[in-house]
PDB file of N, H, CA, C and O in Angstrom:
ATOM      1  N   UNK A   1      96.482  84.048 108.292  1.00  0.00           N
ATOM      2  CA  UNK A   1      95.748  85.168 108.816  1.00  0.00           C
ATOM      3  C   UNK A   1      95.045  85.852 107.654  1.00  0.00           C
ATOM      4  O   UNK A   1      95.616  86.123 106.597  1.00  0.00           O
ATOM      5  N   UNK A   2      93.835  86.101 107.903  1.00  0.00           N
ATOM      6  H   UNK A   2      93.371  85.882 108.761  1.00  0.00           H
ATOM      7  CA  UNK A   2      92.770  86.934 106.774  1.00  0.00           C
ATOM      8  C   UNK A   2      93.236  88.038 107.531  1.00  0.00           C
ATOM      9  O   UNK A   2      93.590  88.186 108.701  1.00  0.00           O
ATOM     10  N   UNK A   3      93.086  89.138 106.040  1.00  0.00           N
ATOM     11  H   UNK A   3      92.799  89.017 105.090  1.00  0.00           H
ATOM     12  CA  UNK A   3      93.281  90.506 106.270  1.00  0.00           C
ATOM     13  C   UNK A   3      92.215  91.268 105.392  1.00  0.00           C
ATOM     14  O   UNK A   3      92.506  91.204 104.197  1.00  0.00           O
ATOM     15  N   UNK A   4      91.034  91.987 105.664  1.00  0.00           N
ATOM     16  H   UNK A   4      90.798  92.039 106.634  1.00  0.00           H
ATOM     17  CA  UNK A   4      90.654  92.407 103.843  1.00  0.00           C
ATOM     18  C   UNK A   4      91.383  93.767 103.998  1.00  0.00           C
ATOM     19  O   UNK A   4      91.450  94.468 105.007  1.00  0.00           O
ATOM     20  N   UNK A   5      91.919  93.982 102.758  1.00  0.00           N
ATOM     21  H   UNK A   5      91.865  93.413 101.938  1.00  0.00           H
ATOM     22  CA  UNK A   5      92.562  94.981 101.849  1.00  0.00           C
ATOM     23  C   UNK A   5      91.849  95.407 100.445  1.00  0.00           C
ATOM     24  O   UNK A   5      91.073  94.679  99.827  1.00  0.00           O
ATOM     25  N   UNK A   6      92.035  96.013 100.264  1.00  0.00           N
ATOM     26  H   UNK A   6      92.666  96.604 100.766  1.00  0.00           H
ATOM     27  CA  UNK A   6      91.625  96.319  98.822  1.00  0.00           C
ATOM     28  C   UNK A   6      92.775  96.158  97.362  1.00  0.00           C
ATOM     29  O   UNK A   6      93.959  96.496  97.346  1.00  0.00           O
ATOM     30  N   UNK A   7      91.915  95.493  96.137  1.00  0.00           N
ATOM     31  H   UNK A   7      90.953  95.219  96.150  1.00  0.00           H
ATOM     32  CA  UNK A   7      92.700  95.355  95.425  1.00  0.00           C
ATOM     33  C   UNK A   7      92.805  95.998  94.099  1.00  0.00           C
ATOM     34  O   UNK A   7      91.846  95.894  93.334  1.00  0.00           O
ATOM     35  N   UNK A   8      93.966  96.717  93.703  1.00  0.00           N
ATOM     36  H   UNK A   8      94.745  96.801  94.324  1.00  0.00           H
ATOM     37  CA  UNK A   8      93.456  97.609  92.735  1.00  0.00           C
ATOM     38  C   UNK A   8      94.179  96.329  91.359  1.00  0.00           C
ATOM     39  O   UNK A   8      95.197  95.638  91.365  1.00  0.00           O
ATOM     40  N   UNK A   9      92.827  96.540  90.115  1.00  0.00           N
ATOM     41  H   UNK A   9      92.000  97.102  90.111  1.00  0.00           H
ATOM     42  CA  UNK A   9      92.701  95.656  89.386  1.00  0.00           C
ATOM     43  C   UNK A   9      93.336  96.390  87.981  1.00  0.00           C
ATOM     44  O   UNK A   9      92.811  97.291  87.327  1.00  0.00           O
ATOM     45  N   UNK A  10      94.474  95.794  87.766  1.00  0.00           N
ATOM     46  H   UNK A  10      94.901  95.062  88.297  1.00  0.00           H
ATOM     47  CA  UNK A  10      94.407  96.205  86.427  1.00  0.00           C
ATOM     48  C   UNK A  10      94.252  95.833  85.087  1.00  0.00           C
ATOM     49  O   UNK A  10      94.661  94.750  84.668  1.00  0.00           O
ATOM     50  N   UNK A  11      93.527  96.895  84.193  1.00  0.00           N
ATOM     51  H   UNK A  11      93.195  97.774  84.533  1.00  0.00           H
ATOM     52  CA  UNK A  11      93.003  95.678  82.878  1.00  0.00           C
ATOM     53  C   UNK A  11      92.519  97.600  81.978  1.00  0.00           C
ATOM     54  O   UNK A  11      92.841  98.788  81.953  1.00  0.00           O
ATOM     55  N   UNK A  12      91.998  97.043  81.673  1.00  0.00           N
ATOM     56  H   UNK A  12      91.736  96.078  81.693  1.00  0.00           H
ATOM     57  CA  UNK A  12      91.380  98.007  80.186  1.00  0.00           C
ATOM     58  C   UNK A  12      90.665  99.646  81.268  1.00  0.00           C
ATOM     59  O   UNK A  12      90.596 100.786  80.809  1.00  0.00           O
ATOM     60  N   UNK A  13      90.400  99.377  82.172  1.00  0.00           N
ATOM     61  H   UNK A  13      90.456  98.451  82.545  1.00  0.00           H
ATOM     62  CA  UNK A  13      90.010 100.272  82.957  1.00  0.00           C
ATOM     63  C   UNK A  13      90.213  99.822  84.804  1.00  0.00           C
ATOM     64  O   UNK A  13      89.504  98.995  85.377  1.00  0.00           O
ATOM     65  N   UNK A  14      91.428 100.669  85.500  1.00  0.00           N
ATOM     66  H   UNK A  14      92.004 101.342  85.035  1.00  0.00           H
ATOM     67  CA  UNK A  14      92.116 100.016  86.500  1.00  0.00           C
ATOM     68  C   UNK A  14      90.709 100.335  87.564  1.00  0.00           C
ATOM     69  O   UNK A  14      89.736 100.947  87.124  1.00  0.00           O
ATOM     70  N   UNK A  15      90.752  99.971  88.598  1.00  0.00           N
ATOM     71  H   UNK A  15      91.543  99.474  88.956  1.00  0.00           H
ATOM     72  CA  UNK A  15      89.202 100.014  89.642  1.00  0.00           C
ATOM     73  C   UNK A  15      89.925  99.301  90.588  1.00  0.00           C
ATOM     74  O   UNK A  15      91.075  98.927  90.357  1.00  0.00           O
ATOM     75  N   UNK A  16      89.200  99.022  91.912  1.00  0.00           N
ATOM     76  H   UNK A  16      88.266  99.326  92.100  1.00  0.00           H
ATOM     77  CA  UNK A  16      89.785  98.808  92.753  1.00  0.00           C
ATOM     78  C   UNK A  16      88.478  98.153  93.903  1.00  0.00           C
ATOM     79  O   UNK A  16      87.467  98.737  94.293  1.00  0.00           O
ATOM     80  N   UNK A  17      89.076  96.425  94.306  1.00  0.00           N
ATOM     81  H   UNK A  17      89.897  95.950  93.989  1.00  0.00           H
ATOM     82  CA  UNK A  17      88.036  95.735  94.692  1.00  0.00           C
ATOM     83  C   UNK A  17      88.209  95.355  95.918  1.00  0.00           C
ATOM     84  O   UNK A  17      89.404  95.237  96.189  1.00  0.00           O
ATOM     85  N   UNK A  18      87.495  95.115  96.776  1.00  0.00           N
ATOM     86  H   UNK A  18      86.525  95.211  96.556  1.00  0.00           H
ATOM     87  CA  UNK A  18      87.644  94.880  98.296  1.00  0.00           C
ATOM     88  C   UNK A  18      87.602  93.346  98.273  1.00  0.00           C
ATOM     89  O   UNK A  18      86.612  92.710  97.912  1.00  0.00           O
ATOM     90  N   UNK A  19      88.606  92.875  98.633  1.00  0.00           N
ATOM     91  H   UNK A  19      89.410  93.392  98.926  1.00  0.00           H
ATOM     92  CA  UNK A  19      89.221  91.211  99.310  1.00  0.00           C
ATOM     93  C   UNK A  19      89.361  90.760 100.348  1.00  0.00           C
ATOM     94  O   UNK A  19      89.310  91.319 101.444  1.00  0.00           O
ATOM     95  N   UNK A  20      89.616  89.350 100.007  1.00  0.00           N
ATOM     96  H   UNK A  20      89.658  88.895  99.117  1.00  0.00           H
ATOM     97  CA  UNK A  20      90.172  89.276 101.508  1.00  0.00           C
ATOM     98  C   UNK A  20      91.763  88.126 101.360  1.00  0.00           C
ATOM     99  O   UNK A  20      91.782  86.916 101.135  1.00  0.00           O
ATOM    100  N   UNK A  21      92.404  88.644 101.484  1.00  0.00           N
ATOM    101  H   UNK A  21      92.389  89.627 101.668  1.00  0.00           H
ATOM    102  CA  UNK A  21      93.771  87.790 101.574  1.00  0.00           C
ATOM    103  C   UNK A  21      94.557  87.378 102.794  1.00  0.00           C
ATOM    104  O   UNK A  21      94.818  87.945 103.856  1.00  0.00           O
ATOM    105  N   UNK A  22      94.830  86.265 102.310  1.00  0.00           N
ATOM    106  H   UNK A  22      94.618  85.805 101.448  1.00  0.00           H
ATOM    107  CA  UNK A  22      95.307  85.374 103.158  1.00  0.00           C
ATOM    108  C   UNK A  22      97.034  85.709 103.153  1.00  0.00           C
ATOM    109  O   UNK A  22      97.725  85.684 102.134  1.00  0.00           O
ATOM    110  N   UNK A  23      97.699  86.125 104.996  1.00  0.00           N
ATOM    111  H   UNK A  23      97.138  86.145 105.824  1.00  0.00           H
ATOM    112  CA  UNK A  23      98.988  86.474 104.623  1.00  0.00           C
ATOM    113  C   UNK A  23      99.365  85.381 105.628  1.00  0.00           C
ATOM    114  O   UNK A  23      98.886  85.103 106.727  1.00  0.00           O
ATOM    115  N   UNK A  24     100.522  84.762 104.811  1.00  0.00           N
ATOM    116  H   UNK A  24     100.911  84.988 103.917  1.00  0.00           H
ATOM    117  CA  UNK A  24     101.591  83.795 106.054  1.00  0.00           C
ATOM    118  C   UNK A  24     102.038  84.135 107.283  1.00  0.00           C
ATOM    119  O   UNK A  24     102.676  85.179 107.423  1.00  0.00           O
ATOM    120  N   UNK A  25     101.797  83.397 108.228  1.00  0.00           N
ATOM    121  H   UNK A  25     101.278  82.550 108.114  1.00  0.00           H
ATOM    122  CA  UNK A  25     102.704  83.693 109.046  1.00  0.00           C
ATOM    123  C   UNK A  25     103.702  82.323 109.930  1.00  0.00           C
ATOM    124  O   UNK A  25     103.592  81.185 110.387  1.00  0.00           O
ATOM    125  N   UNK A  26     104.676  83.450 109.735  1.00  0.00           N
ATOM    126  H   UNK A  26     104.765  84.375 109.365  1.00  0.00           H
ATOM    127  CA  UNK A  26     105.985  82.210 109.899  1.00  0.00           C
ATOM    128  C   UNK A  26     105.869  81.213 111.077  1.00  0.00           C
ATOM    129  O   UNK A  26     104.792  81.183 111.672  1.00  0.00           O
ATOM    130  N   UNK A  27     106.365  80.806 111.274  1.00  0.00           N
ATOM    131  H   UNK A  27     107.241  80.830 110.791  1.00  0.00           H
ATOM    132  CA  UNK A  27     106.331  79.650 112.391  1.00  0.00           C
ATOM    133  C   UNK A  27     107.858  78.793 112.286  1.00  0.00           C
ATOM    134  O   UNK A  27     108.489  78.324 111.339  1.00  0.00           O
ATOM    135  N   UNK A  28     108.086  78.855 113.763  1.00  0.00           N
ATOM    136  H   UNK A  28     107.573  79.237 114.532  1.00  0.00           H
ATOM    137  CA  UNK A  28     109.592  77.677 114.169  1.00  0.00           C
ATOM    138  C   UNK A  28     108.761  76.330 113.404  1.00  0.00           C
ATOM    139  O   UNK A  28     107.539  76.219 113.493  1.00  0.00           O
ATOM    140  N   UNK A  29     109.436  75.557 112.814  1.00  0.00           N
ATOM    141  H   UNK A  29     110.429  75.647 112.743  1.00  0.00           H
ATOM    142  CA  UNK A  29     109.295  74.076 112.922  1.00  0.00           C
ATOM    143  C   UNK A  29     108.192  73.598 112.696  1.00  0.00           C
ATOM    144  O   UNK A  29     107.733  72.710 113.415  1.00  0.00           O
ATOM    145  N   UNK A  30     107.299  74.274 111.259  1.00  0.00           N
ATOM    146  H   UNK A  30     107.673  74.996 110.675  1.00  0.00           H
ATOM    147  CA  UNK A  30     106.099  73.855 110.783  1.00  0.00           C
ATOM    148  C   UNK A  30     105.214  72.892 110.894  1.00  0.00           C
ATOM    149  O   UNK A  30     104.015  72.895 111.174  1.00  0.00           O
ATOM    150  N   UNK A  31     106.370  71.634 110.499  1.00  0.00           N
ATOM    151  H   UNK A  31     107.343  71.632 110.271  1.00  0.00           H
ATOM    152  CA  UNK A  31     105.684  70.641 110.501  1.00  0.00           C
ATOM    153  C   UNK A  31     105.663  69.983 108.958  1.00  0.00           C
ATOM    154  O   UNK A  31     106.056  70.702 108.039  1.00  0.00           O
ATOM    155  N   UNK A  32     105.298  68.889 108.725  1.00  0.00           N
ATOM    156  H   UNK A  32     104.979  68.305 109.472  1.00  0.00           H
ATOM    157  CA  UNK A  32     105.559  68.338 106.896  1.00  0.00           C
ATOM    158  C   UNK A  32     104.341  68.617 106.503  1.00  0.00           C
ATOM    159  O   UNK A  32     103.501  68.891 107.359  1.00  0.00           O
ATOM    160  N   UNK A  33     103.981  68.601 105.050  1.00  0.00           N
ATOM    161  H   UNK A  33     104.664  68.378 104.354  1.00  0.00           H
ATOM    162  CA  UNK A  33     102.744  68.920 104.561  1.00  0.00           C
ATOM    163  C   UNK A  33     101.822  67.577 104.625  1.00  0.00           C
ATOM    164  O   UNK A  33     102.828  66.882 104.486  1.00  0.00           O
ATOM    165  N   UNK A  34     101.150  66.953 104.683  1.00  0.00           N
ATOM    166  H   UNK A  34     100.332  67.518 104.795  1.00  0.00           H
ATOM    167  CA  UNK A  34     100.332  65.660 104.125  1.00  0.00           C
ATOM    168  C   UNK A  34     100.798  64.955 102.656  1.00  0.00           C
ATOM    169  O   UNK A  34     101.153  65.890 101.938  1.00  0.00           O
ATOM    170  N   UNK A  35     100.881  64.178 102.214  1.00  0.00           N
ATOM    171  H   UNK A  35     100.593  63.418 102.797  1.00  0.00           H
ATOM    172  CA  UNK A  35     100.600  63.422 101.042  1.00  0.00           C
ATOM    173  C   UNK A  35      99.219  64.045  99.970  1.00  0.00           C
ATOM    174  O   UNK A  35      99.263  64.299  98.767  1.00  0.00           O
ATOM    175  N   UNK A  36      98.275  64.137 100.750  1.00  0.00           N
ATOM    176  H   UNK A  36      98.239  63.931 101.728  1.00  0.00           H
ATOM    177  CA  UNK A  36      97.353  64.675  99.926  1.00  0.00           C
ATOM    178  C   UNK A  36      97.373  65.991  99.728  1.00  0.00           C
ATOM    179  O   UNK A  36      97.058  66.405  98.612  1.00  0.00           O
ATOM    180  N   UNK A  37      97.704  66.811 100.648  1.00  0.00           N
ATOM    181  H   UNK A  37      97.960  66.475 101.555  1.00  0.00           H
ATOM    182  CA  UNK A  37      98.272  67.816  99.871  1.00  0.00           C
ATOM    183  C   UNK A  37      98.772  68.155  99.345  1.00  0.00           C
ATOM    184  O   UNK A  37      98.350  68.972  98.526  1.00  0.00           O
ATOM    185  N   UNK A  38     100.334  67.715  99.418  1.00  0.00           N
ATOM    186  H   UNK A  38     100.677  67.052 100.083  1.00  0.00           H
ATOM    187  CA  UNK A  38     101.248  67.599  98.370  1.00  0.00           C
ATOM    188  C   UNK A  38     100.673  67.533  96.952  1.00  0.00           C
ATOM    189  O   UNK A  38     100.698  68.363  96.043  1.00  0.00           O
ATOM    190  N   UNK A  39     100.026  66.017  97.047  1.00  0.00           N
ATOM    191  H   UNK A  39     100.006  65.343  97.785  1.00  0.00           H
ATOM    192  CA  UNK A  39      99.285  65.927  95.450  1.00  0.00           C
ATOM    193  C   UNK A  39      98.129  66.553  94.674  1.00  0.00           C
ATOM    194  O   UNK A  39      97.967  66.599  93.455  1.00  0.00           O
ATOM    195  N   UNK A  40      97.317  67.051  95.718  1.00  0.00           N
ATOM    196  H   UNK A  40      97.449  67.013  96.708  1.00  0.00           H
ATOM    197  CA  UNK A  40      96.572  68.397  95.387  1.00  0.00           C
ATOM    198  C   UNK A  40      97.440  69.417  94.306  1.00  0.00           C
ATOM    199  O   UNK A  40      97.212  69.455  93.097  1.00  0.00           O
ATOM    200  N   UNK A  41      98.475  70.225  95.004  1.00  0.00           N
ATOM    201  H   UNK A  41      98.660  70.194  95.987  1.00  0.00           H
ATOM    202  CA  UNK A  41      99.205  71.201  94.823  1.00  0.00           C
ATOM    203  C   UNK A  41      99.924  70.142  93.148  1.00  0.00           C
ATOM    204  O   UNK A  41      99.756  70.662  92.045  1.00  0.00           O
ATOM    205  N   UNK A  42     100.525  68.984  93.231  1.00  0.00           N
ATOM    206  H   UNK A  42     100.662  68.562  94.127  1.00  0.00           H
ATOM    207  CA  UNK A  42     100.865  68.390  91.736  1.00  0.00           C
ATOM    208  C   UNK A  42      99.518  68.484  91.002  1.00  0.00           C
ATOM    209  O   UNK A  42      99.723  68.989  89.898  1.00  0.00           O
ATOM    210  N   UNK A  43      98.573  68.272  91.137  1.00  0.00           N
ATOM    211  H   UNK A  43      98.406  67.862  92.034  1.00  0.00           H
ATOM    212  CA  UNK A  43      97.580  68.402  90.227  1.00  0.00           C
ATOM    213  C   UNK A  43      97.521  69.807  89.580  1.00  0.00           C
ATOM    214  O   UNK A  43      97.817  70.186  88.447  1.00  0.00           O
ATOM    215  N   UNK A  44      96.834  70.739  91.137  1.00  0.00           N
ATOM    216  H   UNK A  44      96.593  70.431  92.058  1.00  0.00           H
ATOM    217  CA  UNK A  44      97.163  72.325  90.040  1.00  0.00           C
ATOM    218  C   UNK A  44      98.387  72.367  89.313  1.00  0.00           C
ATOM    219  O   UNK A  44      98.295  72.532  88.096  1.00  0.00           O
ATOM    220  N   UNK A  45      99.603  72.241  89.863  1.00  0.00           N
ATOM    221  H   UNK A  45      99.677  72.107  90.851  1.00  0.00           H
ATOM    222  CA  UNK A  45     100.593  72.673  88.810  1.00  0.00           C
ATOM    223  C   UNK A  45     100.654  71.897  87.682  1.00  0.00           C
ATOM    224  O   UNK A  45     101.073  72.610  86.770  1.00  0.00           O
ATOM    225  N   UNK A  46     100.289  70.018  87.043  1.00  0.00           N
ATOM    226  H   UNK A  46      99.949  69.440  87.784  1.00  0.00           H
ATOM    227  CA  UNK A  46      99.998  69.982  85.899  1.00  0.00           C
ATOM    228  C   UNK A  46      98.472  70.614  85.281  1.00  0.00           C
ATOM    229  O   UNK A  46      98.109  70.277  84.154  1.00  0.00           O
ATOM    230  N   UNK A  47      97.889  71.265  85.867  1.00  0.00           N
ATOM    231  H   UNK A  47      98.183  71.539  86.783  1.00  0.00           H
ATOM    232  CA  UNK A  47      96.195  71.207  85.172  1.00  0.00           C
ATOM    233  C   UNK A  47      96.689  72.748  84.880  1.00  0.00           C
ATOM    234  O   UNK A  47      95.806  73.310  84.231  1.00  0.00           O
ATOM    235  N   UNK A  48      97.665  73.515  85.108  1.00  0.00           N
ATOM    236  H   UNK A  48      98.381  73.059  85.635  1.00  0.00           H
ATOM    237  CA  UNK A  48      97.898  75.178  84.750  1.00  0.00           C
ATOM    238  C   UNK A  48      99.362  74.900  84.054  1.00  0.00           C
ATOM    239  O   UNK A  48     100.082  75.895  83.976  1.00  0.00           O
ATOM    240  N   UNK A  49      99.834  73.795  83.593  1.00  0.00           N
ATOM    241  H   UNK A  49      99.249  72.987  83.656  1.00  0.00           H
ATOM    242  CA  UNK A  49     100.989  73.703  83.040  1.00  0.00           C
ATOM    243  C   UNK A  49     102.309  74.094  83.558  1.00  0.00           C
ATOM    244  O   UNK A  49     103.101  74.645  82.793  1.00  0.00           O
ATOM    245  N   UNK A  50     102.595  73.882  84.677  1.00  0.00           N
ATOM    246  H   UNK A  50     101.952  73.434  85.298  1.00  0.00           H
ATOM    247  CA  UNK A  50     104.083  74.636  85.138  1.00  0.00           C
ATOM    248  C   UNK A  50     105.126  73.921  84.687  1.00  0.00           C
ATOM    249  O   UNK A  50     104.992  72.699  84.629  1.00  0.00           O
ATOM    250  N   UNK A  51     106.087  74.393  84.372  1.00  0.00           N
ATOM    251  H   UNK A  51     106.196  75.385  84.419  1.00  0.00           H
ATOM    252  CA  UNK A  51     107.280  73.487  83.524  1.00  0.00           C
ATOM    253  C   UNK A  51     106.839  72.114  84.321  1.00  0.00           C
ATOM    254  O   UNK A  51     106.113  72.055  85.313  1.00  0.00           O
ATOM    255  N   UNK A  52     107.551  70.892  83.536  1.00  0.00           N
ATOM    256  H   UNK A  52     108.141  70.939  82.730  1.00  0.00           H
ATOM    257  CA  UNK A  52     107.766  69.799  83.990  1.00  0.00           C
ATOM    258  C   UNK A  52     108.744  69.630  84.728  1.00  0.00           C
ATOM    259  O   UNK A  52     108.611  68.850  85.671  1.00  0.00           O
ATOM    260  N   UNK A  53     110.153  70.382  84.497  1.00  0.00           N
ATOM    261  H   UNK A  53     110.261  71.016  83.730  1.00  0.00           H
ATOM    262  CA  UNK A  53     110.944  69.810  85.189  1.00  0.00           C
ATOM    263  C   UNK A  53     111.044  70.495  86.479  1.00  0.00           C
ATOM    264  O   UNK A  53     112.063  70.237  87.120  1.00  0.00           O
ATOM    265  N   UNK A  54     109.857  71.654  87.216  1.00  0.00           N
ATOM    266  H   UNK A  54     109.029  71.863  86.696  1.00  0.00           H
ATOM    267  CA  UNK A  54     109.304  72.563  88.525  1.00  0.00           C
ATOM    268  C   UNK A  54     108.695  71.392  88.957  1.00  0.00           C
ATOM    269  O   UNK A  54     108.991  70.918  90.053  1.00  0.00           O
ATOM    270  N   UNK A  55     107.813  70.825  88.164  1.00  0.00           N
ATOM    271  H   UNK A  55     107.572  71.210  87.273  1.00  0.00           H
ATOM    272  CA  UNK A  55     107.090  69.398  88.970  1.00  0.00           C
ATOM    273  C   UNK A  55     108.094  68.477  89.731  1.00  0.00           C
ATOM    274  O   UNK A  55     108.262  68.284  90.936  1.00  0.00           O
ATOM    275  N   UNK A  56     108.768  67.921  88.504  1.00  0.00           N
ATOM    276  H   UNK A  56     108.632  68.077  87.526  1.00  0.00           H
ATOM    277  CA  UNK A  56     109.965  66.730  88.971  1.00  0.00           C
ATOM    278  C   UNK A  56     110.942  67.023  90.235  1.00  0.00           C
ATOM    279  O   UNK A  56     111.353  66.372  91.196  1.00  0.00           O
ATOM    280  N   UNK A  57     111.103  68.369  89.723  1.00  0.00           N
ATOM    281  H   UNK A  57     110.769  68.898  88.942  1.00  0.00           H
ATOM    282  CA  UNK A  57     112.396  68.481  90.219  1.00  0.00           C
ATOM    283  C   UNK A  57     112.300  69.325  91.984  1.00  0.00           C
ATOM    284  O   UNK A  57     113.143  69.217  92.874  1.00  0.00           O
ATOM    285  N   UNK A  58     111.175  70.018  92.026  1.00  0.00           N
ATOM    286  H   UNK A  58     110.489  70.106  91.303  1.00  0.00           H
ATOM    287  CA  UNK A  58     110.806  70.657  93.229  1.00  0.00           C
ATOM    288  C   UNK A  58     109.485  70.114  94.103  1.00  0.00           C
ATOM    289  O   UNK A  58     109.548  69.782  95.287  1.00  0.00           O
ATOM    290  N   UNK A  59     108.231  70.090  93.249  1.00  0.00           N
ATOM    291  H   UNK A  59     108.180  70.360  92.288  1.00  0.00           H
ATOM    292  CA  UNK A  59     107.032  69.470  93.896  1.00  0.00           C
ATOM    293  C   UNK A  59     107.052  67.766  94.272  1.00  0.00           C
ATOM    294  O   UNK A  59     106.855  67.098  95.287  1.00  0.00           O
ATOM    295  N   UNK A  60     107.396  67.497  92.891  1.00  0.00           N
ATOM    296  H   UNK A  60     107.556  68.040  92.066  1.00  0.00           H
ATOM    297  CA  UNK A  60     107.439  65.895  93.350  1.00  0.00           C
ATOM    298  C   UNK A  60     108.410  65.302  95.098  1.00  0.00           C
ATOM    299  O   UNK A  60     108.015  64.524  95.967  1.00  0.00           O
ATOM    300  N   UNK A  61     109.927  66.210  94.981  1.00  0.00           N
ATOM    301  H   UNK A  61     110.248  66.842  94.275  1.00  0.00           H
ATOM    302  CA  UNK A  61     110.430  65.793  96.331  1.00  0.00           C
ATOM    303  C   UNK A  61     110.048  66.462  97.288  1.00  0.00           C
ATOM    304  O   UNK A  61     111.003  66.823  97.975  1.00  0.00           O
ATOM    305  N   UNK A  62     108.859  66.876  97.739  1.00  0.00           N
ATOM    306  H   UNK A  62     108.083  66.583  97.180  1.00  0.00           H
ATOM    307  CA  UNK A  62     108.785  67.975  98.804  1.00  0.00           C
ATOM    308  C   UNK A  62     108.197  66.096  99.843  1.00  0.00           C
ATOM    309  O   UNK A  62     107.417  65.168  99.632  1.00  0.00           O
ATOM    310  N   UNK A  63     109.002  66.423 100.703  1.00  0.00           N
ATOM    311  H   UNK A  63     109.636  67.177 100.875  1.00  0.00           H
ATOM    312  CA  UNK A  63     108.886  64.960 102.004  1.00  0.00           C
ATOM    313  C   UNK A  63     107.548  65.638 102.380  1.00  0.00           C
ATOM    314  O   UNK A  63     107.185  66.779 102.094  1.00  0.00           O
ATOM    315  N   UNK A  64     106.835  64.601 103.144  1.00  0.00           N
ATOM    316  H   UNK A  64     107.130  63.674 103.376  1.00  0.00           H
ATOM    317  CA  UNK A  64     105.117  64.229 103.587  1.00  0.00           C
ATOM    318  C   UNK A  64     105.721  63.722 104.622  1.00  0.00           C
ATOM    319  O   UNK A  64     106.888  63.402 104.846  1.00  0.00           O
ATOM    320  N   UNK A  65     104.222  63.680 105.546  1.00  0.00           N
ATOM    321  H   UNK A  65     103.274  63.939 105.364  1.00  0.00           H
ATOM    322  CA  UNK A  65     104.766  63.095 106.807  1.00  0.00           C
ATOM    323  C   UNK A  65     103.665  62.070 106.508  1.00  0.00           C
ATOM    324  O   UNK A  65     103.488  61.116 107.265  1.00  0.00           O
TER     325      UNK A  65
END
């Protein structure tokens, strides 16, 4: 679900920017993710460096349908 909210930014001078974010919503019995998604999501996490063993040990076993 899109919601826009506003986002207050902080940095060298805080301001505050109009968005739009995306909030979950839960669901009984999701469903599995794809294969290609899955490996999408392994790509960002090696191309932004997330530990290796977050890859191995959590992303790599997430079951695909």
């Amino acid at each position: 679900m899109l919601e826009p909210c506003t986002v207050v930014l902080d940095g060298d001078e805080e301001r505050s920017v109009k968005a739009e974010v995306y909030f979950a919503v839960p669901t009984e019995n999701p469903g599995l993710p794809s294969r290609d998604y899955r490996d999408q999501i392994l790509r960002g996490a090696r191309e932004w460096g997330l530990p290796q063993d977050y890859i191995e040990q959590d992303l790599e076993t997430i079951e695909t349908q």
